[in-house]
matplotlib code that plots the C-alpha trace (Angstrom):
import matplotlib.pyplot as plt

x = [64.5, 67.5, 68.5, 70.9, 68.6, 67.6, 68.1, 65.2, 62.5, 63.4, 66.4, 66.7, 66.5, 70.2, 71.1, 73.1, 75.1, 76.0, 75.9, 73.4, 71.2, 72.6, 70.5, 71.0, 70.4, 67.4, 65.7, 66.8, 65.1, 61.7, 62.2, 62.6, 60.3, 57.2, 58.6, 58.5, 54.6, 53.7, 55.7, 54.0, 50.5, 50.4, 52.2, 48.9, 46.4, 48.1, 48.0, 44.5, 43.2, 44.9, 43.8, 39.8, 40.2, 42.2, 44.3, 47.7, 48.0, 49.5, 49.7, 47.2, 43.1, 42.0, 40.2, 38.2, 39.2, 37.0, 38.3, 36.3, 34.6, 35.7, 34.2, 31.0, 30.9, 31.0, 28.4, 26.0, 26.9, 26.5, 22.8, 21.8, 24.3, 24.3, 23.4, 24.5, 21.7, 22.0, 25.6, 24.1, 24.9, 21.7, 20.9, 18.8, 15.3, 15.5, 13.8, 15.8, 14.1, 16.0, 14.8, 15.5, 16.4, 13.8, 14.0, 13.1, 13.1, 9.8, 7.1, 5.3, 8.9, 9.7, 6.5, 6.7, 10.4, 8.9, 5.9, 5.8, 1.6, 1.4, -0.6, -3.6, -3.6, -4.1, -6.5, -8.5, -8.3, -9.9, -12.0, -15.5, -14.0, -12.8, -16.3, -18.3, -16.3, -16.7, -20.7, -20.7, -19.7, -21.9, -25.1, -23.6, -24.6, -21.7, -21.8, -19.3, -17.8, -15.8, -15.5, -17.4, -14.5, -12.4, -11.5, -11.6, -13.5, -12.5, -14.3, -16.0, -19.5, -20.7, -24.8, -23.1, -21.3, -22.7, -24.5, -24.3, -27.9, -26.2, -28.0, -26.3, -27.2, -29.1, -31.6, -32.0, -34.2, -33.8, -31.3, -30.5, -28.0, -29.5, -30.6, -29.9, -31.6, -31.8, -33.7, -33.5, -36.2, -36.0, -39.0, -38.4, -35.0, -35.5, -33.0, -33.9, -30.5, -27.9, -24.2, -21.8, -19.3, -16.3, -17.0, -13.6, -10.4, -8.3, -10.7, -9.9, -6.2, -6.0, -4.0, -2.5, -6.1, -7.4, -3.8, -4.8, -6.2, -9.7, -10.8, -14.1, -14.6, -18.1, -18.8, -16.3, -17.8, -17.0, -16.2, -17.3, -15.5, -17.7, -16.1, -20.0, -20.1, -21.8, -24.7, -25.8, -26.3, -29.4, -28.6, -30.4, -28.4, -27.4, -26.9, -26.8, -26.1, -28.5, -26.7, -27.7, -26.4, -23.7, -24.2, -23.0, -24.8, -23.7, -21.3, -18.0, -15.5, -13.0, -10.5, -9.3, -9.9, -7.2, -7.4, -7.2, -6.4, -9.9, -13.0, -15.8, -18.4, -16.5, -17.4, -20.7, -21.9, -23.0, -24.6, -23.3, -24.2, -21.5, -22.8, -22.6, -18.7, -17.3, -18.7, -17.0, -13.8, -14.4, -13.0, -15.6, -14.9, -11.9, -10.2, -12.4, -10.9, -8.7, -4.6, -6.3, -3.3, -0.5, -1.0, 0.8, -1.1, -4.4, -3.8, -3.4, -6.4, -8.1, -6.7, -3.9, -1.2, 0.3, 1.4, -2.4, -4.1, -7.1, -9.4, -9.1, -8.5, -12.5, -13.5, -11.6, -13.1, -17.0, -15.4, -16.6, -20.3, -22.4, -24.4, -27.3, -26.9, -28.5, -25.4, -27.2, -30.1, -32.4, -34.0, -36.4, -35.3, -37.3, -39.0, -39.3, -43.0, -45.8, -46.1, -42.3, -42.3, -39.3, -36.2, -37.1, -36.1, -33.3, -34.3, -35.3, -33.7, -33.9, -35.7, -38.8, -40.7, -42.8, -46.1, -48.2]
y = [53.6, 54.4, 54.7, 51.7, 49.6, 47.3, 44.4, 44.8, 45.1, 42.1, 40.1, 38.3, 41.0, 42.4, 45.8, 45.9, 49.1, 51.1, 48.3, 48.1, 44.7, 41.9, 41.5, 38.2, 37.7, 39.8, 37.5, 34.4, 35.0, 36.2, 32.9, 31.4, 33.2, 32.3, 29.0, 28.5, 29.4, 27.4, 24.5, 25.5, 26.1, 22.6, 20.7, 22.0, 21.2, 17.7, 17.7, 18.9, 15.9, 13.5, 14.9, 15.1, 11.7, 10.0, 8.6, 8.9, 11.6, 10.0, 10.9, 8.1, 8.2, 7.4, 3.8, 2.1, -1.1, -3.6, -7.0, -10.0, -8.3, -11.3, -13.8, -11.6, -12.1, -15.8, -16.5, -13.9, -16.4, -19.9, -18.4, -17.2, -19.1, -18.6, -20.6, -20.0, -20.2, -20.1, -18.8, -16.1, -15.8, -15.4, -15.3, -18.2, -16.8, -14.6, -14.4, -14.0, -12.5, -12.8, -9.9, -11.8, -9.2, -9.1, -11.4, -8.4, -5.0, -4.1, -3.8, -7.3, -8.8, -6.2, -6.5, -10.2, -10.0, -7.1, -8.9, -12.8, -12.4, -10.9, -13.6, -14.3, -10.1, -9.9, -12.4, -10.9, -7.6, -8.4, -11.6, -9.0, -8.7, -12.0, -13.2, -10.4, -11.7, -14.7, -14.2, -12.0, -14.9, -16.9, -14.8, -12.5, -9.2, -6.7, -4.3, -2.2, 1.8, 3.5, 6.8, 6.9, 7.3, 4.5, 1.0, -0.9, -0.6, 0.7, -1.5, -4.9, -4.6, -7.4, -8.0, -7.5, -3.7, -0.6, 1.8, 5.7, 5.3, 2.8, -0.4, -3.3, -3.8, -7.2, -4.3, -3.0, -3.4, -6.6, -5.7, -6.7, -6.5, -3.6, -1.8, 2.2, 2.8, 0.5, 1.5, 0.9, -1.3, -0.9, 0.5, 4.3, 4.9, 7.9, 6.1, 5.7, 4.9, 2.0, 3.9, 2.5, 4.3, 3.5, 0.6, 0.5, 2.5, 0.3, 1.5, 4.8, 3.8, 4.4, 1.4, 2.4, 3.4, -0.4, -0.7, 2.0, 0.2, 0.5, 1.2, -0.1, -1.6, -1.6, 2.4, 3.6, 5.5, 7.7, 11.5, 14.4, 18.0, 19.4, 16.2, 14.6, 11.1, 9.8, 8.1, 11.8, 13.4, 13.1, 9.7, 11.2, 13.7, 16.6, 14.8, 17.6, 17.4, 16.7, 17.9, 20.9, 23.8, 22.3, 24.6, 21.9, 22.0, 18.7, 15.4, 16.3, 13.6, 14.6, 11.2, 10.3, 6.6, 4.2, 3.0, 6.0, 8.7, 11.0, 11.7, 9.4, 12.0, 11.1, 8.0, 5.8, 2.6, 0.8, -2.4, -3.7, -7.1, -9.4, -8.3, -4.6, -4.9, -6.3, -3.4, -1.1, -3.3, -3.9, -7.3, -9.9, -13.5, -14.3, -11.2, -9.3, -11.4, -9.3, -9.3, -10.8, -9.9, -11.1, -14.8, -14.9, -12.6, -13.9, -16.9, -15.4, -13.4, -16.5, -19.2, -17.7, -19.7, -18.0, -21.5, -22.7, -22.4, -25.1, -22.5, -20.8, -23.2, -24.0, -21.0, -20.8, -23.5, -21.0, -18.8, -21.1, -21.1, -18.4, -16.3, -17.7, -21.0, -24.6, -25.8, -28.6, -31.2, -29.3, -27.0, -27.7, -27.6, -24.6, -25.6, -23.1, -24.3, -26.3, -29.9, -30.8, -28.5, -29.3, -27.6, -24.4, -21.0, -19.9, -21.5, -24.9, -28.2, -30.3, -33.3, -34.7, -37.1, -39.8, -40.2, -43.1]
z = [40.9, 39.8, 35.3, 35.9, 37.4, 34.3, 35.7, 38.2, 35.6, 33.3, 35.2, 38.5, 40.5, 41.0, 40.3, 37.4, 37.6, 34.9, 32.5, 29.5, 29.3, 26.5, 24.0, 23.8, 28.1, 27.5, 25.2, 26.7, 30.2, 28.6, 26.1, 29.4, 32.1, 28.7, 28.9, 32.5, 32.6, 30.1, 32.3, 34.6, 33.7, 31.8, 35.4, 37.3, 34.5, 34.7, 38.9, 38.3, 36.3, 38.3, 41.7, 40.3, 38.5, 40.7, 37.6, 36.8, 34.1, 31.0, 26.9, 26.1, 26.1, 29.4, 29.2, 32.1, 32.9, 34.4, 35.4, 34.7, 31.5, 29.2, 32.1, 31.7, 28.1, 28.0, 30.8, 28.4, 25.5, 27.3, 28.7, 25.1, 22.7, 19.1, 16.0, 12.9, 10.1, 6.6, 6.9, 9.2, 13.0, 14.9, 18.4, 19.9, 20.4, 17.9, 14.3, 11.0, 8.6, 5.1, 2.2, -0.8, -3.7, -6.5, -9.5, -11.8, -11.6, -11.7, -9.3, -8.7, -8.3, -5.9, -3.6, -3.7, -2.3, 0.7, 1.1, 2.7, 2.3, -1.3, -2.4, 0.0, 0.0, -3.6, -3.7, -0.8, -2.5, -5.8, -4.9, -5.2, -8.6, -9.5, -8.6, -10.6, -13.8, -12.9, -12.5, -16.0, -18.2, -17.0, -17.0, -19.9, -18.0, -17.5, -14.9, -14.9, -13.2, -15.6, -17.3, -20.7, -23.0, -21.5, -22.9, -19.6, -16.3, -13.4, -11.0, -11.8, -9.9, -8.2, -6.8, -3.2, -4.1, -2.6, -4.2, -3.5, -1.6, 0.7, -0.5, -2.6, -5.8, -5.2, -3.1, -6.4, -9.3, -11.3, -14.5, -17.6, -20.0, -21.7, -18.3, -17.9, -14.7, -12.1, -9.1, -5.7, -3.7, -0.3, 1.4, 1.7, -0.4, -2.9, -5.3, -9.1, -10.4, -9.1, -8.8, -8.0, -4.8, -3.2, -0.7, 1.0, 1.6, -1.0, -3.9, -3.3, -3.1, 0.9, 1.8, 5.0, 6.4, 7.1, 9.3, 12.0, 15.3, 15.7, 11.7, 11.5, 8.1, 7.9, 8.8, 6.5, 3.3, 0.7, 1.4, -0.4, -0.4, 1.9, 5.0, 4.2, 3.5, 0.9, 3.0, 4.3, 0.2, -1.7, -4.0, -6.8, -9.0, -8.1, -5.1, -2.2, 1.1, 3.7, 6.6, 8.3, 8.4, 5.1, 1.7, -0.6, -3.7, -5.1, -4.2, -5.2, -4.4, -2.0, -3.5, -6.4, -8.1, -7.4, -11.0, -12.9, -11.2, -11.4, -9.4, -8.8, -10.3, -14.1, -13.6, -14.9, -14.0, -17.5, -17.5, -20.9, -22.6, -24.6, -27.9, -26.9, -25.0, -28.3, -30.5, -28.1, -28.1, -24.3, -22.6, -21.9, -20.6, -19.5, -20.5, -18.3, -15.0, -13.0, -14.4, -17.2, -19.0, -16.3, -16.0, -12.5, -10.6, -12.7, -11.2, -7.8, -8.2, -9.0, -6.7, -4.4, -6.1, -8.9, -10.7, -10.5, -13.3, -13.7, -12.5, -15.3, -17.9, -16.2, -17.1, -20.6, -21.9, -21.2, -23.5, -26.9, -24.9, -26.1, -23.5, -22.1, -23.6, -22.6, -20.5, -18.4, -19.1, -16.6, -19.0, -21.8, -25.3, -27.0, -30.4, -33.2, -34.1, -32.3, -32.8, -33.1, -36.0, -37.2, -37.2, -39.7, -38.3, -36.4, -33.5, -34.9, -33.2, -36.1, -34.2, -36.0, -34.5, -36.3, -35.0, -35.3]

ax = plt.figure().add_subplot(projection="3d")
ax.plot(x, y, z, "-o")
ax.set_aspect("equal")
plt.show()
């Protein structure tokens, strides 16, 4: 090729003899060869679209169409129409559900507004409780679990709670107020001393457990560190395992007590008398009943209805009754001295009779 021949490299093709290329011709066919590829490189993206979609290429999103879509939506409404509740639009067949927002910030208030079944689960939460405060003011025995140093009781025991042996404590020894060891009576239990253990997941503050299908209530029991339940350790301290094979020296709880936080083994069960509970500045009567100090869920605890209180304005009123006292006209009336010997010393009615 020849020196003068420019035009064959970046023109149209025709020699251009002798003469040099214009600057401005040069940059105005590579301006337009750059813009003719792009022309044409976005013409057959375009054909290419169309020809695999078989839609007209166009600027706009492409949106499908479907006729009758309106017609569709109107049968769905007249088969399932719509009611409006409460201000609400609802479905017919369908459930509204409305979360009302908590009175008060605080934590009753909130699980009352969650929770359409917070009282009867209260109530059947603590009603072992209830009843073993219930049964204390009347007899004016206290049995209580709770660390030594505390002010208040963990649990409230009750004749039907489980000891660590396995046994209730109605299997037990009969008690009194000033009891320290209570034995157990069945035929061939080792126990010497009723103490109280964990009867049920919610004591231990395992809530969700009682949820998941197939929990057996009944066979559920405490755990020690060792994955031993409390039923297969010696009940007399130090409590070892009896499981072969397990090197566990002594019952260590493997939970933590829903009411304060520490193991089971810093706990005691104390059977306390009135007299004794008010020289430690523990509650007795009604202060000992469950939210003793929350009327609302007291009442609940009591009755179910937090606005129902006659139960225990009942049991307010035993408060005034000292302990053990002659309540009904089916027990004798105890006479200091013999022959109607009236009315000297503390015990003395101060009935004398005239004989003839």
């Amino acid at each position: 090729m020849k020196k003068g021949n420019y035009g064959d490299q970046h023109g149209s093709g025709q020699p251009n003899k002798g003469k040099s290329p214009s600057p401005s011709n040069s940059k105005s066919t590579i301006a337009t060869g750059r813009a003719g590829a792009s022309t044409s490189g976005a013409t057959n993206s375009r054909k290419a679209v169309g020809s695999n979609s078989g839609l007209r290429a166009s600027g706009k999103a492409i949106v499908p169409k479907e006729q009758g879509m309106m017609q569709k939506l109107e049968r769905a409404a007249a088969n399932n129409p719509i009611k409006k509740v409460d201000g609400m639009y609802v479905p017919e067949g369908y459930k509204m559900r409305v979360v009302k927002p908590a009175e008060k910030y605080d934590v009753v208030s909130f699980a009352k507004a969650m929770n359409d079944d917070f009282a009867p689960k209260l109530k059947e939460l603590f009603d072992t409780e209830t009843a073993a405060a219930i049964e204390a003011q009347k007899s004016g025995v206290y049995v209580g679990w709770r660390c030594p140093e505390f002010q208040h009781d963990c649990q409230r025991v009750f004749y039907t709670s489980r000891c660590f042996c396995d046994h209730v404590l109605s299997d037990h020894a009969q008690y009194h107020a000033l009891s320290v060891k209570v034995p157990c009576k069945v035929p061939g239990c080792p126990c010497k001393a009723y103490q109280w253990i964990p009867n049920r997941p919610e004591d231990i503050g395992e809530f969700w457990l009682p949820k998941r299908p197939g929990f057996d209530a009944d066979a559920w029991r405490a755990k020690c560190r060792c994955k031993h339940t409390n039923n297969f350790h010696d009940p007399n301290r130090p409590m070892r395992c009896k499981m072969k094979g397990c090197s566990c020296g002594g019952f260590n709880s493997d939970f933590l007590c829903a009411a304060c936080d520490r193991h089971w083994e810093d706990h005691q069960t104390f059977f306390d008398s009135e007299k004794s509970r008010r020289e430690q500045g523990l509650p007795v009567g009604t202060d000992w009943l469950p939210f003793a100090e929350m009327p609302d869920l007291r009442n609940i605890a009591l009755t179910g209805n937090e606005s129902d209180d006659r139960k225990y304005l009942a049991l307010k009123q035993f408060d005034a009754i000292p302990a053990n006292a002659v309540t009904g006209n089916d027990q004798p009336v105890k006479f200091s001295n013999s022959r109607g010997g009236g009315g000297s010393g503390p015990s003395g009615s101060g009935f004398r009779p005239v004989f003839d």
